[in-house]
PyMOL commands that place a pseudoatom at each C-alpha (Angstrom):
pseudoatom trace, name=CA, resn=UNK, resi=1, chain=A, elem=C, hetatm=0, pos=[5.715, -21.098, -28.107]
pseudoatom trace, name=CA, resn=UNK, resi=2, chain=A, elem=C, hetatm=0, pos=[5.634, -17.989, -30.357]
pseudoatom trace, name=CA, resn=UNK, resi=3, chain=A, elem=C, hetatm=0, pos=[4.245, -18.506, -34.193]
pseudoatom trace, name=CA, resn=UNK, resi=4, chain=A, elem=C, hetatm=0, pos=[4.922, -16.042, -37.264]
pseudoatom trace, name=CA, resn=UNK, resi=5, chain=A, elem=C, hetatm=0, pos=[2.909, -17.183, -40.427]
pseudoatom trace, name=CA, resn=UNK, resi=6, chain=A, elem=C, hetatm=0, pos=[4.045, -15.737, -43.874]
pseudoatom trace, name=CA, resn=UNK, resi=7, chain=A, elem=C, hetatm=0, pos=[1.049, -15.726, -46.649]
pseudoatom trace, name=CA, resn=UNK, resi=8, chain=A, elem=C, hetatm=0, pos=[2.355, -16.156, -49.958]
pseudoatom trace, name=CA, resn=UNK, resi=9, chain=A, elem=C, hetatm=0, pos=[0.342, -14.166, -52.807]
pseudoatom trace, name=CA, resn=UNK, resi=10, chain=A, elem=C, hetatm=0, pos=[0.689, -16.149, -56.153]
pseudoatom trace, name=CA, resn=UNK, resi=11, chain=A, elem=C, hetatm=0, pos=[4.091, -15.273, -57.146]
pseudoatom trace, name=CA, resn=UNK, resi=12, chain=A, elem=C, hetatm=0, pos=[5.924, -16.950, -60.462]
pseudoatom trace, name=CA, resn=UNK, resi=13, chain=A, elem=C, hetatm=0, pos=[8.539, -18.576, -58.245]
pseudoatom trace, name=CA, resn=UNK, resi=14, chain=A, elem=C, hetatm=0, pos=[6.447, -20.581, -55.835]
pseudoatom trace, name=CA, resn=UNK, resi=15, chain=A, elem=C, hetatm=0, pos=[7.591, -22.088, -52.753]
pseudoatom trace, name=CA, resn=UNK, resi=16, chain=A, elem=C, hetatm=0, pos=[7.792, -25.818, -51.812]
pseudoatom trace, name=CA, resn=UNK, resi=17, chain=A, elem=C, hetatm=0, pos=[9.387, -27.278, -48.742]
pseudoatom trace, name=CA, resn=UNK, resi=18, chain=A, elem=C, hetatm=0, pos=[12.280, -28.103, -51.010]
pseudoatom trace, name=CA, resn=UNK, resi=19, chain=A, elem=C, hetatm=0, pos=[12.792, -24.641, -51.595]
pseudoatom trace, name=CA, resn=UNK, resi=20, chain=A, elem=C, hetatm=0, pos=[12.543, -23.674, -48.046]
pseudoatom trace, name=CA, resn=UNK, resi=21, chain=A, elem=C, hetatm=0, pos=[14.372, -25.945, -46.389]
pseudoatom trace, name=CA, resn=UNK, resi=22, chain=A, elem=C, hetatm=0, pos=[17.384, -24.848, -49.065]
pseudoatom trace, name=CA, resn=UNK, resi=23, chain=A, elem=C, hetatm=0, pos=[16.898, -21.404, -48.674]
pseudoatom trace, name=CA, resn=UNK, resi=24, chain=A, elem=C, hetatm=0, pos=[16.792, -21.841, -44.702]
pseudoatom trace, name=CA, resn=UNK, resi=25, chain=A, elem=C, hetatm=0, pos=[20.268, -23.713, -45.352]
pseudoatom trace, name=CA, resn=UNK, resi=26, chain=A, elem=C, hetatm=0, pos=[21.503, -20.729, -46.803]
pseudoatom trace, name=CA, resn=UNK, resi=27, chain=A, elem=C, hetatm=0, pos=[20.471, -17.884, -44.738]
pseudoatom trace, name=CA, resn=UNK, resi=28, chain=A, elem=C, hetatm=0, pos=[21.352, -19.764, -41.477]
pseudoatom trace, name=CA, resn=UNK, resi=29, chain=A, elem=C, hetatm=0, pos=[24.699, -21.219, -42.730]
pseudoatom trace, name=CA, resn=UNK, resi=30, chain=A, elem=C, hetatm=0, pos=[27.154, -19.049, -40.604]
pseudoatom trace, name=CA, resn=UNK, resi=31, chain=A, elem=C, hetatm=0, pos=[25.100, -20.196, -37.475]
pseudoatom trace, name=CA, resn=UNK, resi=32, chain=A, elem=C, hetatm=0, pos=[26.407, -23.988, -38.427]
pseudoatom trace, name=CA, resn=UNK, resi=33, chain=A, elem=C, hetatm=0, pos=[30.042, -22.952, -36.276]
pseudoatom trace, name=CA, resn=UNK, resi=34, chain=A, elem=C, hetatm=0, pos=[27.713, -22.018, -33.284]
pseudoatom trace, name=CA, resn=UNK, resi=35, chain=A, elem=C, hetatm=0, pos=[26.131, -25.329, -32.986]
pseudoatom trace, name=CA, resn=UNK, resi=36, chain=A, elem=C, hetatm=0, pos=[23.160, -24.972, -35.701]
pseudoatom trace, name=CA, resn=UNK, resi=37, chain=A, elem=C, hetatm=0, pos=[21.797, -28.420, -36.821]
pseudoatom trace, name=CA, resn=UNK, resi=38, chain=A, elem=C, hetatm=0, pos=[19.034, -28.549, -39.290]
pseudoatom trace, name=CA, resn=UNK, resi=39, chain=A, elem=C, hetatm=0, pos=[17.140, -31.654, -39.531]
pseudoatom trace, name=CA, resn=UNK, resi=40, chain=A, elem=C, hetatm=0, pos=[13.327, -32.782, -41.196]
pseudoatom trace, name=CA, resn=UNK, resi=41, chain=A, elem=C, hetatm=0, pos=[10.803, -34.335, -39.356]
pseudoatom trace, name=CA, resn=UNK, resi=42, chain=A, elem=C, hetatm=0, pos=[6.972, -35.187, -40.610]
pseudoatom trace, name=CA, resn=UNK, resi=43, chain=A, elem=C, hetatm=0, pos=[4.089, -34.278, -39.601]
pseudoatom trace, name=CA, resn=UNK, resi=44, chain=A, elem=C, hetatm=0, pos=[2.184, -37.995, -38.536]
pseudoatom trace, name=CA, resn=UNK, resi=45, chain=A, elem=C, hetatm=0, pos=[-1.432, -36.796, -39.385]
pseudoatom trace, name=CA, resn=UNK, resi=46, chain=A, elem=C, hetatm=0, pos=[-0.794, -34.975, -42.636]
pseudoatom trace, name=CA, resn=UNK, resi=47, chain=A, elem=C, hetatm=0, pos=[2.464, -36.369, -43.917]
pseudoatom trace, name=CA, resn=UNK, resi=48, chain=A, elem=C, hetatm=0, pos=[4.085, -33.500, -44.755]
pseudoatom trace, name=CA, resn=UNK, resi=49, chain=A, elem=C, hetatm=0, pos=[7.850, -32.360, -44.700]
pseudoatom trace, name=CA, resn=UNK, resi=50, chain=A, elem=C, hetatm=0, pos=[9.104, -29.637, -42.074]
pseudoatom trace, name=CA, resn=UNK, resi=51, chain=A, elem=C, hetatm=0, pos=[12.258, -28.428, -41.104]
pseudoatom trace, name=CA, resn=UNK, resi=52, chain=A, elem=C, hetatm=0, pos=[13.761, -28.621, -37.975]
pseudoatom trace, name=CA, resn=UNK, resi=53, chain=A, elem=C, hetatm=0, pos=[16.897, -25.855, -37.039]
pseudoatom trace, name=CA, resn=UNK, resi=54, chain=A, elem=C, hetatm=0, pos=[18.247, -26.279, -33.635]
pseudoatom trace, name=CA, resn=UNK, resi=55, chain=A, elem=C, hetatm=0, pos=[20.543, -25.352, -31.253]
pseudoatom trace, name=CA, resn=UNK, resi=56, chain=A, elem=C, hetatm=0, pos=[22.177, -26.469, -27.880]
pseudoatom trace, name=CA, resn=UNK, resi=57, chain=A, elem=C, hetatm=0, pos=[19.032, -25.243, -25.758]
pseudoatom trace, name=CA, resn=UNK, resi=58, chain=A, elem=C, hetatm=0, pos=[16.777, -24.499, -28.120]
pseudoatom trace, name=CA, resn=UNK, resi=59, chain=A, elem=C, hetatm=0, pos=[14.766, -24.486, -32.080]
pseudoatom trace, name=CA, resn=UNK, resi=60, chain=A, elem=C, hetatm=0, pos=[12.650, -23.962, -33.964]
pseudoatom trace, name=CA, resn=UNK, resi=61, chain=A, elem=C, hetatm=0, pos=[10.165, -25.567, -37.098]
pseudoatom trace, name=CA, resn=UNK, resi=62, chain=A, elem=C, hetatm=0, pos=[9.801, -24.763, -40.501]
pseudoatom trace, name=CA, resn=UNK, resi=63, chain=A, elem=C, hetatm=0, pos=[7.217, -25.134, -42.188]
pseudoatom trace, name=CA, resn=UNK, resi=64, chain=A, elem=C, hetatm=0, pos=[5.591, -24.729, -45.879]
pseudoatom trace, name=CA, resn=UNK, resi=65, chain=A, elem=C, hetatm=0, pos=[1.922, -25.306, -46.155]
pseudoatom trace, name=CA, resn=UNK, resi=66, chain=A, elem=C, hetatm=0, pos=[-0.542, -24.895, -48.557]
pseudoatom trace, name=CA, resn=UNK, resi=67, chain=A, elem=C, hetatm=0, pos=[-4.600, -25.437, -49.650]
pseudoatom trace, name=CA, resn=UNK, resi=68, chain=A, elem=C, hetatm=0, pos=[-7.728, -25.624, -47.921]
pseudoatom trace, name=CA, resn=UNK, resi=69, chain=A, elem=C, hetatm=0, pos=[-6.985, -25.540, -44.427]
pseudoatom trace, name=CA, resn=UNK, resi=70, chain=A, elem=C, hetatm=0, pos=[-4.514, -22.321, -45.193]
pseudoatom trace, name=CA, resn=UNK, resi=71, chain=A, elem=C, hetatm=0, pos=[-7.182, -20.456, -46.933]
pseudoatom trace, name=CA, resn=UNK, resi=72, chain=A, elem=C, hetatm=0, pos=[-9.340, -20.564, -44.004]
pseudoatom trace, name=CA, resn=UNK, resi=73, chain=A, elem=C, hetatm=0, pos=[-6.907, -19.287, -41.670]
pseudoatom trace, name=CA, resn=UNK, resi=74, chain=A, elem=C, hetatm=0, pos=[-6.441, -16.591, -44.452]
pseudoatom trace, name=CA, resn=UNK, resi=75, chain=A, elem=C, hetatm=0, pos=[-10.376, -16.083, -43.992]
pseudoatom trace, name=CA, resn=UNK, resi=76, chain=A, elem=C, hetatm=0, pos=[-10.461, -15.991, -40.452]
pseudoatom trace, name=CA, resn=UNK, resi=77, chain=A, elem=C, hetatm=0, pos=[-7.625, -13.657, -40.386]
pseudoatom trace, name=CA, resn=UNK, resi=78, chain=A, elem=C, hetatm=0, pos=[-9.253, -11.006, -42.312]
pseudoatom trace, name=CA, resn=UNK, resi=79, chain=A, elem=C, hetatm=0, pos=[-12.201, -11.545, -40.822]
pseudoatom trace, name=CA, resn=UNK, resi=80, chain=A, elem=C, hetatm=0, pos=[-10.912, -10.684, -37.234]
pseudoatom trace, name=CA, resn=UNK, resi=81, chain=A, elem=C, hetatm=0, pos=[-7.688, -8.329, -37.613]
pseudoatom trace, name=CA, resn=UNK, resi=82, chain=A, elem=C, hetatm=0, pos=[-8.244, -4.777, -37.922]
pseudoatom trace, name=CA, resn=UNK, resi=83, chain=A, elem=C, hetatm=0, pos=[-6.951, -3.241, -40.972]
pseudoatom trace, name=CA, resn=UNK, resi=84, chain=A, elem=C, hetatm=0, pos=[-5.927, -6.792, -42.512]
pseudoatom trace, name=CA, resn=UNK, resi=85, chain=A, elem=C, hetatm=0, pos=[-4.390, -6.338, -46.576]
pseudoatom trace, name=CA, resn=UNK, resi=86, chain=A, elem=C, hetatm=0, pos=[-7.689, -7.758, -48.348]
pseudoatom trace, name=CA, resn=UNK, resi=87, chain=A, elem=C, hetatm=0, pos=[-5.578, -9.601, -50.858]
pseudoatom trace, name=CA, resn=UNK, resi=88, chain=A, elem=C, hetatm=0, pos=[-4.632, -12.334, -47.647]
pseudoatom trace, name=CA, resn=UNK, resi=89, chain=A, elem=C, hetatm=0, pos=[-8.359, -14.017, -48.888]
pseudoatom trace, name=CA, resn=UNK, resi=90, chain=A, elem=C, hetatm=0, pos=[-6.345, -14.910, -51.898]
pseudoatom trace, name=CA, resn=UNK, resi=91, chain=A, elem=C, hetatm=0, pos=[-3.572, -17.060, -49.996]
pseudoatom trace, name=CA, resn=UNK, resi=92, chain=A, elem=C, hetatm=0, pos=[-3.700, -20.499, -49.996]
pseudoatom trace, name=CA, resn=UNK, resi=93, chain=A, elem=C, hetatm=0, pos=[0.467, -21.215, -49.496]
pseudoatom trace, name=CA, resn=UNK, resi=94, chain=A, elem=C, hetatm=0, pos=[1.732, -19.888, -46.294]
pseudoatom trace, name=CA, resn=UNK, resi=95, chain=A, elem=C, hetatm=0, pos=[5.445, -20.560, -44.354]
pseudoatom trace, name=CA, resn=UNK, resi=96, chain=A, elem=C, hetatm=0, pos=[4.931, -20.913, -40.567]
pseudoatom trace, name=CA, resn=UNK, resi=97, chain=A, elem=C, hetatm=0, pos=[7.566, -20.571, -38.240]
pseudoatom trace, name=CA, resn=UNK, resi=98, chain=A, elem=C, hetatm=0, pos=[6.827, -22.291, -34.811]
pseudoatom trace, name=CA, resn=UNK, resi=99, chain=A, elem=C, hetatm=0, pos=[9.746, -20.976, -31.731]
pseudoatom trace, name=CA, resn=UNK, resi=100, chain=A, elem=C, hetatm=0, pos=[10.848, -22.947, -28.947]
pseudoatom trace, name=CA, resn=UNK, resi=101, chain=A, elem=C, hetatm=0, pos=[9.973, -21.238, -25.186]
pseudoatom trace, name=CA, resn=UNK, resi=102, chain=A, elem=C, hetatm=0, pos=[12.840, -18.333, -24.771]
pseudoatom trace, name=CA, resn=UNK, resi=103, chain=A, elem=C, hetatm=0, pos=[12.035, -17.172, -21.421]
pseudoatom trace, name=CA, resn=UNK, resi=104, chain=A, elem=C, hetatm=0, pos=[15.658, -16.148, -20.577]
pseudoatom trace, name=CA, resn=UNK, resi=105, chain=A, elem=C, hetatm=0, pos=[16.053, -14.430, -24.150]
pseudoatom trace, name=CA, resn=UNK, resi=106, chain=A, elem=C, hetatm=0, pos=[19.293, -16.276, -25.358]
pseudoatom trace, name=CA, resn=UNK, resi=107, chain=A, elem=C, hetatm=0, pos=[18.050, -16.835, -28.543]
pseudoatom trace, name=CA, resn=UNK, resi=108, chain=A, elem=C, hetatm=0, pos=[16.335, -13.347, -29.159]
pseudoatom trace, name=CA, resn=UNK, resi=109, chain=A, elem=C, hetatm=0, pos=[18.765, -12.670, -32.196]
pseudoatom trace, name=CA, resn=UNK, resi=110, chain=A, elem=C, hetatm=0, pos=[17.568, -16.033, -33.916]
pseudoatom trace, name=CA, resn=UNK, resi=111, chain=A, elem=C, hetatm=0, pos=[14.175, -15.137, -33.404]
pseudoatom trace, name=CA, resn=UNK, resi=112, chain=A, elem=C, hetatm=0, pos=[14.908, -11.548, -35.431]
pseudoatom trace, name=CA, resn=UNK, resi=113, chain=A, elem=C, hetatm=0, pos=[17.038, -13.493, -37.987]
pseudoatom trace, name=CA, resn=UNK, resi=114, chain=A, elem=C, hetatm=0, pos=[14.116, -15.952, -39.154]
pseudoatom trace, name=CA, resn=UNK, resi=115, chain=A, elem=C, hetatm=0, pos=[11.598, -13.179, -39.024]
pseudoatom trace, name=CA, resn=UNK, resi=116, chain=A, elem=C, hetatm=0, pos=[13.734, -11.098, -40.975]
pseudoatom trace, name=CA, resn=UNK, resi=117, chain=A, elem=C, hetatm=0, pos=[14.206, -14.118, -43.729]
pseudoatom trace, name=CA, resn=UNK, resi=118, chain=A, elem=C, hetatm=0, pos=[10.419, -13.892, -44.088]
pseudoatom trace, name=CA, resn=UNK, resi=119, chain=A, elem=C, hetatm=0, pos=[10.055, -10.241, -44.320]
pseudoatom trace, name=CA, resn=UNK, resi=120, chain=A, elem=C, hetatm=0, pos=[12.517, -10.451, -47.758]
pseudoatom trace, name=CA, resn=UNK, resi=121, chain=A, elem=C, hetatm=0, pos=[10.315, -12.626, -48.907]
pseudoatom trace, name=CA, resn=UNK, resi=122, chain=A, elem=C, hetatm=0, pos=[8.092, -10.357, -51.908]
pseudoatom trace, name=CA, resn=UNK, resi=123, chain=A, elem=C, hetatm=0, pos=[4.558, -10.587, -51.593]
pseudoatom trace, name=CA, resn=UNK, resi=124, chain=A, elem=C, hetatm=0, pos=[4.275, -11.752, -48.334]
pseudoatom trace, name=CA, resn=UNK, resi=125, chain=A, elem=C, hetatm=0, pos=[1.737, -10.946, -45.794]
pseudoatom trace, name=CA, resn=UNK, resi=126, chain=A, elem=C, hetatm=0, pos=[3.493, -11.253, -42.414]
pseudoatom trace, name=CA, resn=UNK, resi=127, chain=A, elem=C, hetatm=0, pos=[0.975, -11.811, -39.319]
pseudoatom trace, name=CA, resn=UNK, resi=128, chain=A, elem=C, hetatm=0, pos=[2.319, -12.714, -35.251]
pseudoatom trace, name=CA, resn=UNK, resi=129, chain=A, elem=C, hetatm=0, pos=[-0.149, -15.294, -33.845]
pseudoatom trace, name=CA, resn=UNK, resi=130, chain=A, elem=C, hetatm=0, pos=[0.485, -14.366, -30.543]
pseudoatom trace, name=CA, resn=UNK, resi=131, chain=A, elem=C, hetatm=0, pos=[-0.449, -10.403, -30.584]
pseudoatom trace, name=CA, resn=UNK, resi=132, chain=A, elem=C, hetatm=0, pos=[-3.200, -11.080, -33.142]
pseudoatom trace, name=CA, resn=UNK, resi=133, chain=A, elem=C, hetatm=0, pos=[-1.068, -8.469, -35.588]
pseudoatom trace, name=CA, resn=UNK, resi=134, chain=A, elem=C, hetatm=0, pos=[-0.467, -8.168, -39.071]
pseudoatom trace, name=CA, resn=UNK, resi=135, chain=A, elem=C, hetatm=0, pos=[3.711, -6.896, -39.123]
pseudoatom trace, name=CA, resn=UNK, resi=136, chain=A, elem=C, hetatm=0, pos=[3.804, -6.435, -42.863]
pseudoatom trace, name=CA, resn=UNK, resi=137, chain=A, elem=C, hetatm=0, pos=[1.380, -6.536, -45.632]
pseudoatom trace, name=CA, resn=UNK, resi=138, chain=A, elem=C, hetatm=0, pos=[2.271, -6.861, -49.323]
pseudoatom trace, name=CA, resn=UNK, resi=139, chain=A, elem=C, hetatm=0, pos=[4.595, -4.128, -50.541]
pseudoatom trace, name=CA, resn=UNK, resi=140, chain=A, elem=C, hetatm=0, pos=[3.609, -2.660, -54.046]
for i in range(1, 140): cmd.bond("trace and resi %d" % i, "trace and resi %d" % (i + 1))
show_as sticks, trace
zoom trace
């Protein structure tokens, strides 16, 4: 599994699930001829909405998350990532992408696609779980 986190800095056109599981719609609607499906599932400890986008072989989960529990990954992340934007301690809403296994790299383009939908996104802080690495900070 391979997880890219996007932290939101207050914007005036705040996210909800709502909003991302439309916008996912959108960008990914050519990928609907080659077999996308995009479902919702819930998580059964907190309740809360995520989107599902799959294909023959493989997916990946959306999701849009936001208060306490965010805030302290924000913390922790600035407390252990060299050269981490300071304004990430003011995050509390964050998108997390979670990827299927792609050990054979059929799905590499995907991958690219739904990182590239997050790095459009203003005001983002962009950080890879898996190298430990912020990829973009907030662009002035």
């Amino acid at each position: 599994m391979f997880v890219i986190h996007a932290y939101l800095a207050k914007s005036s056109n705040p996210y909800s699930y709502e909003r991302l599981a439309s916008e996912l719609g959108t960008y990914f609607d050519s990928e609907t001829k080659h077999g996308l499906k995009i479902g919702t599932s819930t998580n059964p400890f907190t309740k809360q909405k995520y989107a599902i986008l799959q294909w023959t072989g493989w997916n990946f989960s959306a999701h849009f998350e936001t208060g306490r529990n965010v805030a302290a990954d924000a913390d922790y992340i600035a407390s252990v990532v060299e050269d981490c934007p300071p304004e990430i301690k003011d995050c509390t809403d964050r998108i997390r992408f979670e990827f299927s296994s792609d050990e054979r790299r059929d799905f590499t383009d995907h991958i690219i696609g739904a990182i590239d939908y997050l790095l459009e996104i203003p005001n983002a802080i962009i950080f890879d779980e898996s190298q430990k690495k912020i990829i973009r900070q907030i662009q002035e």
